[in-house]
C-alpha positions in Angstrom: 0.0 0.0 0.0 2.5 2.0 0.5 4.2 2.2 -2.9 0.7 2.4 -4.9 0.4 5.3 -2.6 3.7 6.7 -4.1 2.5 6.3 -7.4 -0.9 7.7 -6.5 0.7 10.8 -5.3 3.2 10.7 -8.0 0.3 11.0 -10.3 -1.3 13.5 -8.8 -4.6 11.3 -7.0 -4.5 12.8 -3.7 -7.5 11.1 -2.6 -6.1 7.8 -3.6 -2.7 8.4 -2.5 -4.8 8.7 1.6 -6.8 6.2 1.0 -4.1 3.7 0.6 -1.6 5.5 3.2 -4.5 4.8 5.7 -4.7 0.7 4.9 -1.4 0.8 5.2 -1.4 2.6 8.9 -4.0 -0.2 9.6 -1.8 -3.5 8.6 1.4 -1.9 9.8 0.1 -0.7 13.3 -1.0 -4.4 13.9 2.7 -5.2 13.7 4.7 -1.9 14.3 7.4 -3.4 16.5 8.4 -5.2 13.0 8.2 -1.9 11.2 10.8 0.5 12.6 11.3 3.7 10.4 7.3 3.1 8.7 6.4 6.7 10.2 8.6 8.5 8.1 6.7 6.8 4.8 3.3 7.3 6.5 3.5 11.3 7.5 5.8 11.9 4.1 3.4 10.3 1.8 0.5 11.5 4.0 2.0 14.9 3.8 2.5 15.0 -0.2 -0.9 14.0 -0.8 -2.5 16.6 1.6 -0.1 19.5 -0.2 -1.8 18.1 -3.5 -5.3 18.3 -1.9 -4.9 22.0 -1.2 -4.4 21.5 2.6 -0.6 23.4 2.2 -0.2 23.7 6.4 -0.7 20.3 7.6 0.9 18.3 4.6 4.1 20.4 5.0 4.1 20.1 8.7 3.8 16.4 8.1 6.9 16.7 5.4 8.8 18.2 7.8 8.2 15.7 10.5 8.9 13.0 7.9 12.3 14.9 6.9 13.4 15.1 10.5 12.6 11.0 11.2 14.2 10.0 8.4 16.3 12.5 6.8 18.5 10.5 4.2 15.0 9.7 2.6 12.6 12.2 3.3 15.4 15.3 3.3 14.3 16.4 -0.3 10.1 16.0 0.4 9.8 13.1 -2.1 10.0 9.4 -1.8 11.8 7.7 -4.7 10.7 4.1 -5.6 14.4 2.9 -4.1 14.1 4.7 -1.3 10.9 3.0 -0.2 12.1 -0.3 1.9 
């Protein structure tokens, strides 16, 4: 979910690009413990889709939040396919 919600945002489809960051947030929060670093992805992707929708404030806040939890792949506000592990 979280690399069609990549693409989604990639593409532009904002409302797709939440709907799949939230199944995501529901099957990875079942195991989180196993999922270290799955934050940055969720508020970055989150973020980028929210800027698309319009909603500038919160998705950059969430941007920024991504940028400081994982810097090496959220330091330029866009996930690359290879930088999504």
């Amino acid at each position: 979910y979280l690399a069609l919600a990549r693409q989604s945002v990639a593409l532009g489809e904002w409302e797709l690009a939440l709907e799949y960051v939230g199944r995501a947030e529901d099957l990875l929060a079942v195991d989180a413990a196993s999922s270290p670093g799955v934050a940055a992805h969720l508020d970055g992707l989150r973020g980028a889709a929210l800027s698309l929708s319009g909603d500038e404030v919160q998705g950059r806040e969430l941007l920024e939040r991504a940028a400081e939890e994982a810097p090496d792949v959220w330091g330029d506000g866009h996930l690359d396919a290879d930088e999504l592990r």
